[in-house]
N, C-alpha and C positions, 0 to 999 in steps of 0.2 A: 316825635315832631313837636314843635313850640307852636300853641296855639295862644291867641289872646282869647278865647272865647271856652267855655262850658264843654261847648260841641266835641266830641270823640273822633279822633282819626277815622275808626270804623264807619262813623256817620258819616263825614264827609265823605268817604269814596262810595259806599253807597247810592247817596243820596244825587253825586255829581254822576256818576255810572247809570242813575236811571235816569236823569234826565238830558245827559247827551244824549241818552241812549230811546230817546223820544222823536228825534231826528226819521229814524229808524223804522218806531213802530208807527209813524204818522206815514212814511212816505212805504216805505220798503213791502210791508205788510200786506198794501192793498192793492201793489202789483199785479198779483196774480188774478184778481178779480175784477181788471180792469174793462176786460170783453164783458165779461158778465151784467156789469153796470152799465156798460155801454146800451146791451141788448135789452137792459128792464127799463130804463129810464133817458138814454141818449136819443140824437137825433142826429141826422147829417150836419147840422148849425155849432152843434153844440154836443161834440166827442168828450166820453170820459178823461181823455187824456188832458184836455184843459183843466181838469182837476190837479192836477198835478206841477201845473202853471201856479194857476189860485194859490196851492200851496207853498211856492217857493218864493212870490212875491210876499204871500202873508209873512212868512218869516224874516224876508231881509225889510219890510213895510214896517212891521210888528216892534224889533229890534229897535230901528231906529225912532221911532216914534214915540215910547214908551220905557224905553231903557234908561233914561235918567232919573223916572219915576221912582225907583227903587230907592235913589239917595235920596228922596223926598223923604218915602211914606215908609220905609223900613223894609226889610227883603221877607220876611216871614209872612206879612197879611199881602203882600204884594204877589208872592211865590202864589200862596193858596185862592187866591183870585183866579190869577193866572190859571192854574190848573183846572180850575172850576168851569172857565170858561173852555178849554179843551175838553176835559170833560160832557159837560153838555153840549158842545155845537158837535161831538163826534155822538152824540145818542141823537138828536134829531137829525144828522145827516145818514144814520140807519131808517130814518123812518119818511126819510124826503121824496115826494111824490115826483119830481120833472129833474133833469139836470141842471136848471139855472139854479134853483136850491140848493141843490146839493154842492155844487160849486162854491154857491154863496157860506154856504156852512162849512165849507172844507177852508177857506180862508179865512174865515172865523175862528177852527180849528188853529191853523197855522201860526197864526196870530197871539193866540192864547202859548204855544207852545214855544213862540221865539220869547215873549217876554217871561217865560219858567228857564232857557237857555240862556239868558241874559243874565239871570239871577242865582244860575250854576255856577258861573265863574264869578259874580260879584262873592257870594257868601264863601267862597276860597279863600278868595281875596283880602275878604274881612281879617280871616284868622288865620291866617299861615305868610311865611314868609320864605322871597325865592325857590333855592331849591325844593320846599315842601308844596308851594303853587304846582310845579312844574310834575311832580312826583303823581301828585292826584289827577291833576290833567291826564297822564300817561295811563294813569291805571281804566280813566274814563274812557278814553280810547280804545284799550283792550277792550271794554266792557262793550262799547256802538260798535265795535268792526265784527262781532263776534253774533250780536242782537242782528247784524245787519245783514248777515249768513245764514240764520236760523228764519229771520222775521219772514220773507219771503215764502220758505217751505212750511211756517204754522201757519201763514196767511193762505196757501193753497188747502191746506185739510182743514179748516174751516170752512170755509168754503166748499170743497166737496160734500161737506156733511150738514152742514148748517146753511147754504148760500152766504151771498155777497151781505148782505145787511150784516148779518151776523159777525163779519169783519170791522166794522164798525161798532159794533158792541163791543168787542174785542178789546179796541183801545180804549175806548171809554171805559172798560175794566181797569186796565193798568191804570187809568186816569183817578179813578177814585182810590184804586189801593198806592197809588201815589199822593193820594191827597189824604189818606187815613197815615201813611207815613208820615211826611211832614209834620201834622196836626201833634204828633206823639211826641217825636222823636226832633225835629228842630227847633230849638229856640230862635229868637231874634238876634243876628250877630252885627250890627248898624248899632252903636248909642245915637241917644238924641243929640249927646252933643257935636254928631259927628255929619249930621243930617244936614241936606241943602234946604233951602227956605227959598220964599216964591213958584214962579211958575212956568208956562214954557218959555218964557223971556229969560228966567234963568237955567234954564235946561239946554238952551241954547247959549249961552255964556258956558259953561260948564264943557257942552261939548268943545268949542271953538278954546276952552282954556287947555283939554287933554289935546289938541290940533295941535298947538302949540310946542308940545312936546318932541323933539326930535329923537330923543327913543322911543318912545308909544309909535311914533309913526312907522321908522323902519320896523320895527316889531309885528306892527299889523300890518303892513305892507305881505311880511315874511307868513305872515298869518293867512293872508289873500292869497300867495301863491301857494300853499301849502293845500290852502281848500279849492282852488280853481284846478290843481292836479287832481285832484279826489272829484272832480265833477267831472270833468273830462275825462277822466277814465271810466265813470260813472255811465257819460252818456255814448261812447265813440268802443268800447269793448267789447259789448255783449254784440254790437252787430260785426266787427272784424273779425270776431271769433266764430259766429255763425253763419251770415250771409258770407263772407268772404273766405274764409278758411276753410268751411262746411263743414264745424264740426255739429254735432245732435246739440238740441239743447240739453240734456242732460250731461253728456259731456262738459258743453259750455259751461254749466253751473258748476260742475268742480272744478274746475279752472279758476273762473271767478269767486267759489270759496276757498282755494288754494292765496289766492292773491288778498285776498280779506282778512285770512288767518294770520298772513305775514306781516300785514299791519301790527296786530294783536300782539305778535310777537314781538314784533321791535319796542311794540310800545309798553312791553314788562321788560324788555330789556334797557330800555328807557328809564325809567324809574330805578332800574338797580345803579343804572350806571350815576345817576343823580347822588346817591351815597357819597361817591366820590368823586363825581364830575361839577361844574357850574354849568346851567344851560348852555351858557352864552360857547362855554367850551365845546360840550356836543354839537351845539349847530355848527361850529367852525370845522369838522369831522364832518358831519351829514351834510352840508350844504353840499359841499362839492361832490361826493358821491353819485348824493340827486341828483345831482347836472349829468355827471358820466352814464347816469340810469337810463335818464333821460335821452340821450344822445342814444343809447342801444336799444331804445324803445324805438327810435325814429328810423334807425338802423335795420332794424327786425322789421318793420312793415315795410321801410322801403324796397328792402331785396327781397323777402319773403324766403331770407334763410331759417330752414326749420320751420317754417310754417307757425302754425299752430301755439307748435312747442318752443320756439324762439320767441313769439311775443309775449306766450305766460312767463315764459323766463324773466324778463326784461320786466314788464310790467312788475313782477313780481319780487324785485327790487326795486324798482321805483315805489311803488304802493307803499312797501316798508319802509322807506325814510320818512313816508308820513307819520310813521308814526316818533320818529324822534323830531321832526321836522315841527308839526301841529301843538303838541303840547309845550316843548320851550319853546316856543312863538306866542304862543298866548300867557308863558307865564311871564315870559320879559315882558310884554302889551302889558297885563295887567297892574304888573307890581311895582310900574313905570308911571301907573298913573297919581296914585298920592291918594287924598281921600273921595276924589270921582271915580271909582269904582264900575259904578252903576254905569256913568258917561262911556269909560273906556269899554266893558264889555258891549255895550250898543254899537260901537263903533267897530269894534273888533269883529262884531258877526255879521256889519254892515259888509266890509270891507273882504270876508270870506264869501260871501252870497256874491258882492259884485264881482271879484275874481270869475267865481265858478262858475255865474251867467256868461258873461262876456265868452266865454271859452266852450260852452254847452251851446249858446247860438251857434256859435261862428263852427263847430262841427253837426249841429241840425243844421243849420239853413244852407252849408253847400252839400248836404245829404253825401257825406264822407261815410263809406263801409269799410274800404282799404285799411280805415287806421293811420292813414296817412296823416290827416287833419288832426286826429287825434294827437298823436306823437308829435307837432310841431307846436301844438297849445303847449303839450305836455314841457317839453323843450323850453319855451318860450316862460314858461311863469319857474320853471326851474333853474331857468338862468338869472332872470328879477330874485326868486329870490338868493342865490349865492351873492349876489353883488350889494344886498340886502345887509349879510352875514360879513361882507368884508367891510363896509361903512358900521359896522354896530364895532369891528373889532377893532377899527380904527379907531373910535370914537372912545374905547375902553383901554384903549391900550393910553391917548393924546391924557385922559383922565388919571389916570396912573402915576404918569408924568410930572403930573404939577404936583411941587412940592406941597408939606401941610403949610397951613400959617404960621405954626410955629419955626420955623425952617425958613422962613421969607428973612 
């Protein structure tokens, strides 16, 4: 891999592997302890589950409010900030007396952990180019779909053994031996000369100049449908497969880590295929697939052929073109934006959170169990984005086209 910078291949995948992979251990982890926190510190007002709220606004809040910050002050003391402050708001939310604290420090939490997310794909960005973005992305993906399989069942036996707080120490663990990482092992990959100057007047200029970009936007468009699939399947699966299908939850959970692992997999097969693929190639292959997934997702709940075993099916091709799907999406986003970096990942994680809200309401709020609602989000952001994949291929292909200047 051609890097501009110091930083080691090995570093980079690491380093972006633990912290998508913080998505993960912030939300997934303390699932399972969710009654439990309800029962020591909830109230009828104020359900542990609005913790979980807290946290998904802190992340898309976080992102865009702070993510241009990074082409200010540099991605190294910015990253270890960042961390710092996860870190700490997840030890005092172990030790929070009522649920409006807790709450309050789980999006303090969030917060902290969108602006180290931000500065995942910024410091790629820094030092690799196209297909090596897109390569590490992929392998990051394996690395959350795999955390995000496991975090669930460490999240339960700490908790058996230790209670709910204890969970919460948990990440504030990984929190510092993430922040003992970085401190070692990452240099600063931003020159000064490369650094935005002023303040949010120019952070705002900056965003509004990557706006501008009509590849940054399809890209992150394709980025938003990408993660508004992964949230809707997120939120609309585990009840079609239990309440509706009747399978055990344990049952359900291999299911759900059968469709997790698929990710995982496409997303190494992703990466190998980058060797000799261009993203922009693969998504023109995966897009439409997604769409036909999709369609057999919507298929599979509507008729309730094969039950059970016809929606894992289904989902469980759709879930895996996320994974060729999400990382060249963020690597054309990213390498699309020039030296705002910082601006474009903000925006990139703005624009996957809005997706994946918009589509996680609209199956909570008509309290879909069928799947049905599910499968029509799912359809619907996998059709945005194939039409996404045909405007980017136009637009590479019209490019193509024009002759050089010498040739004029």
């Amino acid at each position: 891999m051609s890097t501009r910078s110091p930083i080691s291949t090995r570093t980079l995948v690491v380093l972006t592997s633990v912290l998508f992979s913080l998505g993960p251990v912030t939300v997934d982890l303390s699932l399972p302890a969710l009654p439990a926190m309800q029962r020591a510190i909830g109230s009828p007002a104020l359900r542990a589950e609005l913790s979980l709220t807290a946290i998904f606004f802190g992340m898309a809040l976080g992102q865009f409010l702070f993510g241009a910050i990074a082409d200010r002050h540099g991605r190294r003391p910015t990253l270890l900030l960042s961390l710092g402050v996860f870190t700490a708001a997840a030890t005092a939310a172990a030790a929070a007396p009522d649920m409006a604290l807790f709450i309050g420090l789980r999006f303090v939490q969030a917060m902290g952990y969108a602006v180290a997310t931000v500065l995942s794909r910024s410091i790629v960005a820094d030092v690799c180019d196209g297909r090596d973005v897109a390569r590490i992305f992929s392998k990051a993906f394996m690395a959350m779909a795999l955390v995000t399989v496991l975090a669930p069942v460490f999240g339960g036996e700490v908790l058996t053994h230790f209670g709910w707080r204890a969970v919460l120490l948990a990440m504030a663990a990984v929190g510092a031996v993430t922040i003992a990482f970085v401190a070692v092992s990452v240099p600063e990959t931003l020159p000064q000369t490369k650094r935005s100057r002023g303040g949010w007047t120019q952070a705002a200029s900056e965003y509004a100049g990557v706006l501008r970009s009509r590849t940054f936007v399809l890209y992150a468009v394709l980025a938003g449908c990408s993660g508004g699939i992964q949230f809707a399947y997120n939120t609309g699966a585990p009840s079609a497969l239990i309440e509706h299908d009747g399978l055990a939850a344990s049952t359900a959970g291999i299911c759900l880590g059968i469709i997790a692992i698929s990710m995982a997999a496409a997303a190494q097969l992703n990466a190998w295929l980058l060797k000799v693929c261009t993203p922009l190639r693969i998504l023109f292959y995966a897009a439409p697939v997604a769409f036909l997934a999709a369609i057999l997702v919507l298929a599979s709940s509507a008729s309730g052929f094969l039950g059970a075993a016809g929606l894992t099916a289904a989902l469980t091709l759709a879930i895996a073109m996320n994974g060729f799907l999400g990382p060249n999406a963020m690597a054309g986003a990213m390498t699309s934006a020039g030296n705002h970096v910082g601006a474009a990942s903000a925006l990139l994680g703005v624009s996957m959170f809005l997706f994946g809200t918009i589509g996680s309401g609209l199956i909570s709020g008509l309290h879909d169990r069928s799947g049905t609602v599910m499968s029509l989000v799912i359809v619907s952001w996998a059709c945005l984005g194939l039409l996404q994949v045909v405007r980017l291929r136009r637009q590479s292909a019209a490019s193509e086209a024009v002759p050089p200047p010498s040739a004029v």
